[in-house]
C-alpha positions in Angstrom: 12.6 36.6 -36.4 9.6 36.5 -33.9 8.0 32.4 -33.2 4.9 32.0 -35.2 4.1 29.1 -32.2 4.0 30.2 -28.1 3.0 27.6 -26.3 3.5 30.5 -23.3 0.3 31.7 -24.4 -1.7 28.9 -22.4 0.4 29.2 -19.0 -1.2 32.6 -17.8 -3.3 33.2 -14.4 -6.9 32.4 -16.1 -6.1 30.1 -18.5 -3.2 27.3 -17.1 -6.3 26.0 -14.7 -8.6 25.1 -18.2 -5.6 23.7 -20.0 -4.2 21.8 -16.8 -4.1 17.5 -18.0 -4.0 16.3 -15.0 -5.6 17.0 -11.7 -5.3 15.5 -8.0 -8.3 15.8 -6.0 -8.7 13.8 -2.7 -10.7 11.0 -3.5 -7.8 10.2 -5.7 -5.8 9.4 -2.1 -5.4 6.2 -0.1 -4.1 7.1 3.8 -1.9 4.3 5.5 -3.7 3.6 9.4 -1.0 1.7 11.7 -2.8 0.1 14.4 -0.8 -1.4 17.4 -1.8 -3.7 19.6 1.1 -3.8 21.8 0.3 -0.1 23.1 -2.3 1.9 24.7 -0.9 5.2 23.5 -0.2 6.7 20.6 3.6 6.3 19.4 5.8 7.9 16.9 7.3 6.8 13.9 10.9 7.9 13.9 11.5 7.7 10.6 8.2 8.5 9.3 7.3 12.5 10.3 3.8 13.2 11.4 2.6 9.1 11.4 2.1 7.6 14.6 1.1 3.9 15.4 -2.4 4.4 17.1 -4.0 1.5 19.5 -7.1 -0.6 18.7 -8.9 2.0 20.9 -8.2 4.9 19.2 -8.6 3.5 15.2 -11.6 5.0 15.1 -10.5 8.6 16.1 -7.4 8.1 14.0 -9.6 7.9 10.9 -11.5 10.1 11.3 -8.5 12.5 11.6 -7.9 11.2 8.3 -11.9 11.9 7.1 -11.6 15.1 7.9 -8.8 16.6 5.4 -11.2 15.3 2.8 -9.1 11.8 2.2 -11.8 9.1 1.9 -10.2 6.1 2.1 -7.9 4.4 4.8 -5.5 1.2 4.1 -4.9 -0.8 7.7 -1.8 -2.4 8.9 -1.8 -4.4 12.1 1.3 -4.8 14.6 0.1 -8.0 16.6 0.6 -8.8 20.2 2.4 -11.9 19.3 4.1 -13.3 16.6 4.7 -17.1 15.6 6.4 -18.6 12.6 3.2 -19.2 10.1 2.1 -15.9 11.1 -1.2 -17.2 13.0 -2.8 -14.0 14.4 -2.6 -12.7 10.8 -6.2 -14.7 10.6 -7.6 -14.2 13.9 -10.8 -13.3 14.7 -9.8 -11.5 17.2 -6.3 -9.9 15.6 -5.2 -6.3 15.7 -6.6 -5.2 11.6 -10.0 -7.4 12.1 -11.0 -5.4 15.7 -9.7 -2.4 14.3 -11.9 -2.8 11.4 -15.2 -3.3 13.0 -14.7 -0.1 14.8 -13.7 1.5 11.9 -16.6 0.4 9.9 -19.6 0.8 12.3 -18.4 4.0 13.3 -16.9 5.8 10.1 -17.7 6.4 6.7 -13.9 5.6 5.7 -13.7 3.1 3.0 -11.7 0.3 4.0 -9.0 -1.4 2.4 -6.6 -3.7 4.4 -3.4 -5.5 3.8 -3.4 -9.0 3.7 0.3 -10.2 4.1 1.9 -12.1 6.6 5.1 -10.5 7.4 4.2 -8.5 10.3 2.9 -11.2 12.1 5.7 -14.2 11.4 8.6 -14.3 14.0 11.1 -14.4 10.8 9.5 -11.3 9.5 8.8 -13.1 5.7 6.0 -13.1 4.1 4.8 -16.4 4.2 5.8 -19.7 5.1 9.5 -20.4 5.4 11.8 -23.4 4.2 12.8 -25.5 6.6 16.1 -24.1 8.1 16.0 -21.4 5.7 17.8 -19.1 8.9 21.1 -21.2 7.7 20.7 -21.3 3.8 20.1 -17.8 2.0 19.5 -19.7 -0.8 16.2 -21.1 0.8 13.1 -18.9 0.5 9.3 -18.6 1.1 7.4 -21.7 0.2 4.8 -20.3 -2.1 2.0 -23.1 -2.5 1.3 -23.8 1.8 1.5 -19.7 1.8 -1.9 -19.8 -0.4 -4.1 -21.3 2.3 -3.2 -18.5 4.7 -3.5 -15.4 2.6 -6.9 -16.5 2.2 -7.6 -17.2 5.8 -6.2 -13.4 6.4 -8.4 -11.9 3.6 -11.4 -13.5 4.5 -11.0 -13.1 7.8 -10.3 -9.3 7.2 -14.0 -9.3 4.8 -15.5 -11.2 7.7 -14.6 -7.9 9.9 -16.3 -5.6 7.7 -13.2 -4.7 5.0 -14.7 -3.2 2.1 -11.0 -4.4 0.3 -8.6 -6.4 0.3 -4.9 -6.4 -0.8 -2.5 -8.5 -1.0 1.1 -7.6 -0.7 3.4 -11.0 -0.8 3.9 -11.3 -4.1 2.9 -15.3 -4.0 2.2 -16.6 -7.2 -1.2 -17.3 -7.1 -2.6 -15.0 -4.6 -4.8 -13.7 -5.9 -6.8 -16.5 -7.3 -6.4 -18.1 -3.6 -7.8 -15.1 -2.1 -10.6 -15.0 -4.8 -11.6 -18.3 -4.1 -11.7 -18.3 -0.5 -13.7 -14.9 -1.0 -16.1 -16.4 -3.2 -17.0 -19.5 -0.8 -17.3 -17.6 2.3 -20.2 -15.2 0.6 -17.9 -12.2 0.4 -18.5 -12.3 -3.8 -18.3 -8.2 -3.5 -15.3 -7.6 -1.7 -12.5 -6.3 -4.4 -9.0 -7.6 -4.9 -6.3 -4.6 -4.9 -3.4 -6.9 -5.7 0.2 -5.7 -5.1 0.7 -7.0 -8.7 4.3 -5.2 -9.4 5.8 -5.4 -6.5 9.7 -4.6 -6.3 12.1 -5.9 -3.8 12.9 -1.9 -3.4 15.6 0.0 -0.9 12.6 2.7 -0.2 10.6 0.5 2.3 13.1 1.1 5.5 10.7 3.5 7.3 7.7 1.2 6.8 9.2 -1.5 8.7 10.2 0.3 11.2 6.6 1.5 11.0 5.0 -2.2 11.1 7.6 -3.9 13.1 7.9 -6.1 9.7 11.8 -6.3 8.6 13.3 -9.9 7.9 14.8 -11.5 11.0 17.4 -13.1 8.3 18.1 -12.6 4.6 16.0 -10.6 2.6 12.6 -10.8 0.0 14.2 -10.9 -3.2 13.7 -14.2 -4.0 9.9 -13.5 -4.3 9.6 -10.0 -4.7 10.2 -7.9 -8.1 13.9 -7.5 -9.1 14.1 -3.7 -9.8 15.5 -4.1 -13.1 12.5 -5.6 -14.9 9.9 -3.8 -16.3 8.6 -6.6 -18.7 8.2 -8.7 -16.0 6.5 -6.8 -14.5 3.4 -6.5 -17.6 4.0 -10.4 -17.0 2.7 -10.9 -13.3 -0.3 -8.4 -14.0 -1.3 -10.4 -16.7 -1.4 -13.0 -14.3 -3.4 -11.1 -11.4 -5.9 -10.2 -14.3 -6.5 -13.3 -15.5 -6.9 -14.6 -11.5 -9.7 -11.9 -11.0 -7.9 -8.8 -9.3 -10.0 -6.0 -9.5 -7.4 -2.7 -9.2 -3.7 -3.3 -9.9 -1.0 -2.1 -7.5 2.6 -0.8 -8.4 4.8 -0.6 -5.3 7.3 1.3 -4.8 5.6 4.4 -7.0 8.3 7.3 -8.2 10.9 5.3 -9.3 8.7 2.7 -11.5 6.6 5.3 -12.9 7.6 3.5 -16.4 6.3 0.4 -15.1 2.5 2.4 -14.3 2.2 4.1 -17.6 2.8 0.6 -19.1 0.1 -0.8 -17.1 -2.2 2.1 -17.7 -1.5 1.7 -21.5 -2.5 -1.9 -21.4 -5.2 -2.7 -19.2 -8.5 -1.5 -18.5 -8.5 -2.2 -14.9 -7.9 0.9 -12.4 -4.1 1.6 -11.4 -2.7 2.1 -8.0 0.9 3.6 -7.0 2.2 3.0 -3.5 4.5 6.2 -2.7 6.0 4.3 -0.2 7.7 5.4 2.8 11.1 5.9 1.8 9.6 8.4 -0.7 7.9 10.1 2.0 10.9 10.2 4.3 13.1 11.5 1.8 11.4 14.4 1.1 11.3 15.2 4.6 14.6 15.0 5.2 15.3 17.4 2.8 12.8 20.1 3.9 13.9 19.5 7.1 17.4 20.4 5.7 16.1 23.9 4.4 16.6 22.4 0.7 13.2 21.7 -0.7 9.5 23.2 0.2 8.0 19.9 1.4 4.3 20.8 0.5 5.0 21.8 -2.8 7.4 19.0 -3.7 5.0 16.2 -2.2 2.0 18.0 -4.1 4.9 17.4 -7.4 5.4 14.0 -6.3 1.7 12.9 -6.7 0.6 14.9 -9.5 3.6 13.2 -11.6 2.3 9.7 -10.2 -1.3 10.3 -11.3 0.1 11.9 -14.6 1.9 8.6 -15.2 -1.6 6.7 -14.9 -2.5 5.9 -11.6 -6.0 6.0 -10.4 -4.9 5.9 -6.6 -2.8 6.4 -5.0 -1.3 5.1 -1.8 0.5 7.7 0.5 1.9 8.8 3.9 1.4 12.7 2.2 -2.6 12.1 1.5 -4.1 14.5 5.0 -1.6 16.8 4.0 -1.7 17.1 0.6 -5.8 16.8 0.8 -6.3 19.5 2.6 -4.4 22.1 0.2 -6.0 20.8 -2.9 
C-alpha cells in the first residue's frame, strides 16, 4: 500500500524556499562590540575565535566591520581602566562604553544598544553592590535596593552618550523601573529598555568573562541570577519587567532555554530577544575545529532554531558571519 499523504512533496528545489516558516535575515542579528580601555591594540579573545577586544580608538572601525556583513545593530561592552568596589567608572562621563558611544554614533549608522551592568567595572566582579564582608560569608550576596541608584546612573549616563538602547543585565529586582525612572527625568523618554528579564546563572558564560574581564573575584551569581531549573519563574520576572516598562524582553543564555522563549513569545506581545552566549559560540567552534561539525552550517542551525522558538533578536558572537551568507 502506497501513502495517500507525502509531506516529501513540499521539500523539493523550487518549492522548500515558499513553504520555509521561518527565516533569518540580518536585521534579525545583534553583534557583541568589546571595547578596551586598557589597550591601544587590538587583542584576542582566547576562548572566543575571531572576537577581539578593540580600543576606544578603533570602535568606530570595528563597527563598521560589523556594518558591513549587513548586521545592523551593535551591543557595547566596556573593560575600564580602573575598577573600584561600587563599580564607579560604570557611570562616568568619560568611561570606556560612553566615549566609545559618541564615536560610534556620530560616525556610524550602527544602532546602538549597550549593557548597563556593573560587573565589569567592580573590583569583586558582582554585579552590584556587595554585603559587607561578603569575601568571607558565601551566604552573603549583592545588596539589591543601593544597586538601583547606580544602574540608573550607568543607563543614563550611556543615553546621555548617544545610546539608542539600553539593557540591563544584573538581574536586580527592580531594574528596570529604576532605569525607567532615571530615563524619564533626565529627558531620554525615547530611549528603550532591553531588559535581561530571564536571566540564568548558566555554565555557558566562561568565554565572555574572559572576554570582559568580568568573573567573580569570590563566590558566584546565583543568589540573584536565574536558577536553571525554573522555567515558571521565569514567566514570573517578565511579568515583572512588563509591568516596570521594558520595552523588548531578553532570554540569556539562548539554546538551552529555548522552552523558556517560546513561553514568552506565547504570552506577551512585546518583542523577544535570545542571547547565544559565548559558551554556545565557543562550543561549536571547538568542534569544527576538531573536524566534527561544519561550523557555518551548524551556527546557521543554531539561530534559525532560536528565531523558530520566538525570538525577534537575537544576540550573537556568529551575527558577521552568519550575515553575510544569508
Amino acid at each position: 500500500m502506497q501513502p495517500t499523504r507525502r509531506p516529501r512533496r513540499l521539500r523539493t528545489d523550487g518549492v522548500r524556499g515558499l513553504v520555509s516558516e521561518t527565516e533569518l535575515s540580518a536585521s534579525d542579528l545583534i553583534a557583541p562590540v568589546f571595547v578596551d580601555a586598557t589597550t591601544d591594540e587590538r587583542v584576542p579573545i582566547e576562548t572566543m575565535p575571531g572576537h577581539e577586544r578593540v580600543p576606544v580608538d578603533e570602535a568606530v572601525d570595528r563597527v563598521e566591520e560589523v556594518l558591513a556583513t549587513g548586521v545592523e545593530a551593535v551591543i557595547v561592552f566596556g573593560i575600564p581602566e580602573d575598577k573600584d568596589e561600587r563599580g564607579s567608572r560604570a557611570w562616568a562621563a568619560d568611561g570606556v562604553v560612553q566615549r566609545a558611544v559618541e564615536r560610534i554614533t556620530a560616525e556610524t549608522d550602527a544602532y546602538v544598544i549597550t549593557d548597563v551592568c556593573l560587573c565589569e567595572y567592580t573590583s569583586h566582579g558582582h554585579c552590584g553592590v556587595i554585603e559587607d564582608d561578603a569575601e568571607d560569608d558565601p551566604t552573603l550576596t549583592v545588596e539589591n535596593d543601593p544597586t538601583l541608584d547606580l544602574l540608573a546612573n550607568t543607563a543614563v549616563s550611556h543615553a546621555r552618550a548617544g545610546a539608542d538602547m539600553v539593557a540591563p543585565s544584573s538581574m536586580t529586582d527592580g531594574m528596570v523601573e529604576a532605569i525607567r525612572e532615571g530615563l524619564d527625568a533626565d529627558s531620554h523618554e525615547d530611549v528603550p529598555i532591553m531588559s535581561y528579564a530571564a536571566k540564568y546563572e548558566s555554565a555557558f558564560y566562561g568565554p565572555f568573562r574572559d572576554a570582559a574581564d568580568g568573573a567573580p573575584a569570590f563566590g558566584d551569581r546565583r543568589h540573584y541570577q536565574m536558577d536553571p531549573a525554573n522555567a515558571r519563574e521565569a514567566m514570573r520576572e517578565v511579568e515583572l519587567d512588563v509591568q516596570q516598562g521594558a520595552d523588548v524582553l531578553m532570554v540569556k543564555p539562548a539554546l538551552p532555554y529555548l522552552d523558556v522563549v517560546q513561553s514568552i513569545r506565547t504570552e506577551y506581545d512585546h518583542p523577544v530577544a535570545a542571547y547565544n552566549v559565548s559558551g554556545e559560540y565557543a562550543m561549536l567552534h571547538a568542534a569544527a575545529e576538531k573536524g566534527w561539525l561544519d561550523l557555518a552550517a551548524v551556527a546557521h542551525e543554531s539561530l534559525l532554531s532560536i528565531k523558530r522558538a520566538g525570538a525577534d533578536l537575537i544576540l550573537t558572537y556568529f551575527a558577521e558571519d552568519v550575515a553575510e551568507r544569508l
